[in-house]
C-alpha positions in Angstrom: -27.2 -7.2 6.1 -24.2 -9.6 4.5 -23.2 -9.1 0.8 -22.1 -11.6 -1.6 -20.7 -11.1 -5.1 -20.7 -13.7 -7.8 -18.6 -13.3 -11.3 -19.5 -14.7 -14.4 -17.9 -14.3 -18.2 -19.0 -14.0 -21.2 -18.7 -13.5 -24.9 -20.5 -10.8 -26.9 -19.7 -8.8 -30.2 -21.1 -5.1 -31.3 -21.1 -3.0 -34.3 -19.3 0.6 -34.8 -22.6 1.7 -35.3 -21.4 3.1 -38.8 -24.2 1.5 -41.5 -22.0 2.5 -44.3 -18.8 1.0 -42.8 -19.9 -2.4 -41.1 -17.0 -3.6 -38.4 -17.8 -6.0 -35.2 -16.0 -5.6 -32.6 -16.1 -9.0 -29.7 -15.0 -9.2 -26.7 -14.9 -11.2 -23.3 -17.2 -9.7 -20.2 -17.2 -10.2 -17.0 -20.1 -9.4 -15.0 -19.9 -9.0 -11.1 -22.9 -9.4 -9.0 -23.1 -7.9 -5.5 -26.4 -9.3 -3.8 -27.4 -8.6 0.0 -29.8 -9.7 2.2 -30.3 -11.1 6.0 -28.8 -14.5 6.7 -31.8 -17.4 6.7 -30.9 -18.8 10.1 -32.3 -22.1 9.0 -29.2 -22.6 6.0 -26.7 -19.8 6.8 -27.0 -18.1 3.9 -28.2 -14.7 2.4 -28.7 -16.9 -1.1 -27.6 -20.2 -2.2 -24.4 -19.6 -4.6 -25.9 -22.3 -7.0 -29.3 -20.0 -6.9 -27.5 -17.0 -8.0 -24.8 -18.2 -10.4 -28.5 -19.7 -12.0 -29.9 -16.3 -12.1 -27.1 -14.9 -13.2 -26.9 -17.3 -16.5 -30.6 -17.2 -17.0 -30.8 -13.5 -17.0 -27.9 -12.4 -18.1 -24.9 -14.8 -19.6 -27.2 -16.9 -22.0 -29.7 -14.8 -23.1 -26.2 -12.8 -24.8 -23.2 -15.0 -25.0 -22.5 -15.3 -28.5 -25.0 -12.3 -29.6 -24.6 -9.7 -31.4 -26.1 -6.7 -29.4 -27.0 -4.5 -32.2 -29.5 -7.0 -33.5 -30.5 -7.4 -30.1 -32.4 -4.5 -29.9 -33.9 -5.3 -26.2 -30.4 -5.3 -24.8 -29.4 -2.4 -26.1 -32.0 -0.1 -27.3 -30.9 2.9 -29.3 -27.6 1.2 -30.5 -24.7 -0.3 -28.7 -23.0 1.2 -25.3 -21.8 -0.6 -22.3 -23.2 1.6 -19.8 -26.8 0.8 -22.0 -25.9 -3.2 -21.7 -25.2 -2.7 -17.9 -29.0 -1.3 -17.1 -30.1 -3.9 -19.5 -28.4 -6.4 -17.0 -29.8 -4.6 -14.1 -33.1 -5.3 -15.0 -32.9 -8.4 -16.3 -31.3 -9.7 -13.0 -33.2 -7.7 -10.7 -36.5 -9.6 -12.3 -35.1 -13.1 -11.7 -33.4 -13.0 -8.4 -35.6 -13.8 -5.4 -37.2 -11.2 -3.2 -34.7 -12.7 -0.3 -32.1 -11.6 -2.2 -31.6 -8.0 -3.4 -29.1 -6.4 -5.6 -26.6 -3.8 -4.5 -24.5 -3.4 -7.3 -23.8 -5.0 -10.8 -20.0 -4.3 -13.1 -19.5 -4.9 -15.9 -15.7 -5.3 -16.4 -14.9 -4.9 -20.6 -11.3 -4.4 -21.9 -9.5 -1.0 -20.6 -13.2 -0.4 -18.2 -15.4 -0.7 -15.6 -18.8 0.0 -16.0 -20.4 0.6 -12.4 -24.9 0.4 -11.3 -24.9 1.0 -7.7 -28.9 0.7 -6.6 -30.9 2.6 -4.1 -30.4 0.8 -0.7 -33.5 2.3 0.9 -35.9 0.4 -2.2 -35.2 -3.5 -2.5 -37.4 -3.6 -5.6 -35.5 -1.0 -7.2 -35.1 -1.9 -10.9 -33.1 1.3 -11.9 -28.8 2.3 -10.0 -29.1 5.6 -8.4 -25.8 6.5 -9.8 -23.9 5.1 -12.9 -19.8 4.9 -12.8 -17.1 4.6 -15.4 -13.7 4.1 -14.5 -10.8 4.3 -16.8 -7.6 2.6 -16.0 -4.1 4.6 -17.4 -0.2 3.3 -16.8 2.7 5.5 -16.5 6.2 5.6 -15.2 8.2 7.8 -12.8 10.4 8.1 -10.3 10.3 10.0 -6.9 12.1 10.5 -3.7 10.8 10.5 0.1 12.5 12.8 1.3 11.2 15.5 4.3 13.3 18.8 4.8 11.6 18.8 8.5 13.8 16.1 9.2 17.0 15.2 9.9 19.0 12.6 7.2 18.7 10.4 10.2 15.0 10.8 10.7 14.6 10.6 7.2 16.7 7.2 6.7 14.7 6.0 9.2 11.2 6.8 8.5 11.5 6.3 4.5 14.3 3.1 4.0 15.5 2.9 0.7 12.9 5.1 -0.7 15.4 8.2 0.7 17.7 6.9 -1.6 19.4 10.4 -3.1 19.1 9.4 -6.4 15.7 8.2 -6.1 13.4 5.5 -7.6 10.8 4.2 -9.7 7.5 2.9 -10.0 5.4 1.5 -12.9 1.8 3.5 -11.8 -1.3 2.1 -12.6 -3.7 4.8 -12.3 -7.6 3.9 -12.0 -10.0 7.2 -12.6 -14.0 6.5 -11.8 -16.9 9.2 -12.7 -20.3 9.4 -11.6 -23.0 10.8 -13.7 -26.2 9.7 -15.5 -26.2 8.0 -18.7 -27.0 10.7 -21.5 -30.4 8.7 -23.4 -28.7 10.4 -26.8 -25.7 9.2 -26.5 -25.7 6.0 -24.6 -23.5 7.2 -22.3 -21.9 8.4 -19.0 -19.2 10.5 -20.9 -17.6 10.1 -23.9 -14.1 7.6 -23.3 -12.4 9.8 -25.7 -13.1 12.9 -23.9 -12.5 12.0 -20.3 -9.0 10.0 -21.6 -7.5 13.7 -23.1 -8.9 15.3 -19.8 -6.5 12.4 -17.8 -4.0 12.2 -19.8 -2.9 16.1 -20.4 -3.8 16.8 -16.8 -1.7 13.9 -15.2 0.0 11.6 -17.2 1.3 12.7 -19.8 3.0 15.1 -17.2 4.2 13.0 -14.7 5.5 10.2 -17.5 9.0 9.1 -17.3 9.5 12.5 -15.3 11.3 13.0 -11.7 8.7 13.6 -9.7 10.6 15.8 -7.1 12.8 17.8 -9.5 10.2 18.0 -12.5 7.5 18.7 -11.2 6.4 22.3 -9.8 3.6 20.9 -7.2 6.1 18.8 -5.5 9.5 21.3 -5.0 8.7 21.9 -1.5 5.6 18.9 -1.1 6.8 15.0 -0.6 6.1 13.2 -3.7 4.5 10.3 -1.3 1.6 8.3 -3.0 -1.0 10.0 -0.9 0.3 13.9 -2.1 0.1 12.2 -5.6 -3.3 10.9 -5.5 -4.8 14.1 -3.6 -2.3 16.5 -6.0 -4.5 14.3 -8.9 -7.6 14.9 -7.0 -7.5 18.9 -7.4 -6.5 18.9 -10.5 -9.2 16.5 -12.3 -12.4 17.5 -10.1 -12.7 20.7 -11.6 -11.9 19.4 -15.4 -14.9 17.0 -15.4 -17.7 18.1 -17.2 -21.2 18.7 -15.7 -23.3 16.6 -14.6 -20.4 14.0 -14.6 -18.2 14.5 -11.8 -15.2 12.8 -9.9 -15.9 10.2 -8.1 -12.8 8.2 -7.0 -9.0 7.6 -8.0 -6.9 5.1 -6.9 -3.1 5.1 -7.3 -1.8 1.3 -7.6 1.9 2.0 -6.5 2.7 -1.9 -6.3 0.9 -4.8 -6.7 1.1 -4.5 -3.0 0.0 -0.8 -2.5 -2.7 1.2 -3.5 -3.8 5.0 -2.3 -7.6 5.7 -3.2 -9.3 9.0 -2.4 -13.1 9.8 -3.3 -16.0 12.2 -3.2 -16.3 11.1 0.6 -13.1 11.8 1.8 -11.7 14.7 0.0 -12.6 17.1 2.7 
């Protein structure tokens, strides 16, 4: 089986939900598609890209762009959420693609989130994800030094470069946290943002901020501050803070624009 993904954007704007306070809210959306299905050995294709960017704006983009979803109660029944607009999308899409064609997952990217519907692989008529995820993206700054008391300086210099430097240095962290879970029907929701942002942020980064990662903090006075510690070190201490029946599902750790370290419910073990 080959997969395919196809992006689109658009426009929408919500309320607050507050009657006695009207304020909309509008933002840009982009909506990623991931499609598979066997190759047609007569074209070479799983689905013609034309086919799909048409079911994608005939289900999805036009039927919204421009709308405001509380008045759209068939888009989002029970008041606006994202994660309620995602299985609206799911749906909708899995109604108009063709039965060639069968889709995997659907994001929904909005300012600050991702808003994941992976669907059953095992059902290609499946209509409803098998697992909802919401990932939260946080920034903060610190400095660290690679440095290994196993070795020698030599070893050291030579293994690490200028990231041995004695006085250290720094990195502007962009920290991506995903949790799984199913959407609550009361609330909308997978969890609340509020609640899983003061979990991440008095947990991780409002402790490893602007700090020396080697000198202040206590998990790392006899453990290399290396990306991979940091992102497993993360791991242990967020897993146990989620709350039930959300759970943990991935970080990554976006050293660079060049690196990234990513651990998840797969590989922790």
């Amino acid at each position: 089986m080959i997969s395919l993904v196809r992006r689109v954007q658009l426009s929408v704007a919500w309320s607050n939900g507050d009657p006695s306070a009207p304020r909309w809210f509008g933002a840009g959306l982009v909506v990623a598609a991931s499609v598979t299905g066997r190759v047609d050995s007569r074209t070479g294709l799983v689905i013609n890209i034309t086919d799909l960017n048409r079911c994608l704006r005939d289900a999805v983009v036009d039927p919204l762009t421009g709308m405001q979803l509380n008045a759209r109660t068939g888009a989002t029944p029970g008041g606006f959420t994202h994660e309620r607009l995602l299985l609206w999308m799911v749906r909708a899409l899995t109604t108009e693609l063709p039965q060639k064609a069968r889709l995997h997952e659907l994001i929904l990217e909005a300012p600050g989130a991702l808003f994941t519907a992976e669907l059953p692989a095992n059902d290609p008529y499946a209509k409803e994800p098998v697992v909802l995820l919401v990932t939260h993206t946080y920034e903060f700054s610190a400095a660290h030094r690679l440095y290994s008391a196993k070795l020698s300086p030599d070893e050291n210099e030579a293994l690490f470069g200028k990231c041995n430097n004695p006085n250290g240095h720094g990195h502007n962290y962009v920290l991506d946290v995903t949790v799984a879970g199913p959407m609550d029907d009361a609330t909308g929701k997978v969890i609340e943002p509020g609640a899983l942002d003061a979990i991440v942020h008095t947990a991780v980064v409002d402790r490893y901020d602007h700090r020396n990662l080697n000198l202040d903090l206590p998990e790392f006075k006899d453990t290399i501050p290396s990306s991979e510690n940091i992102v497993q070190r993360m791991w242990d201490v967020l897993s146990p803070l989620i709350p039930s029946p959300v759970r943990l599902h991935k970080i990554t750790l976006h050293e660079t624009r060049s690196n990234a370290f990513t651990i998840q419910e797969s590989t922790t073990e």
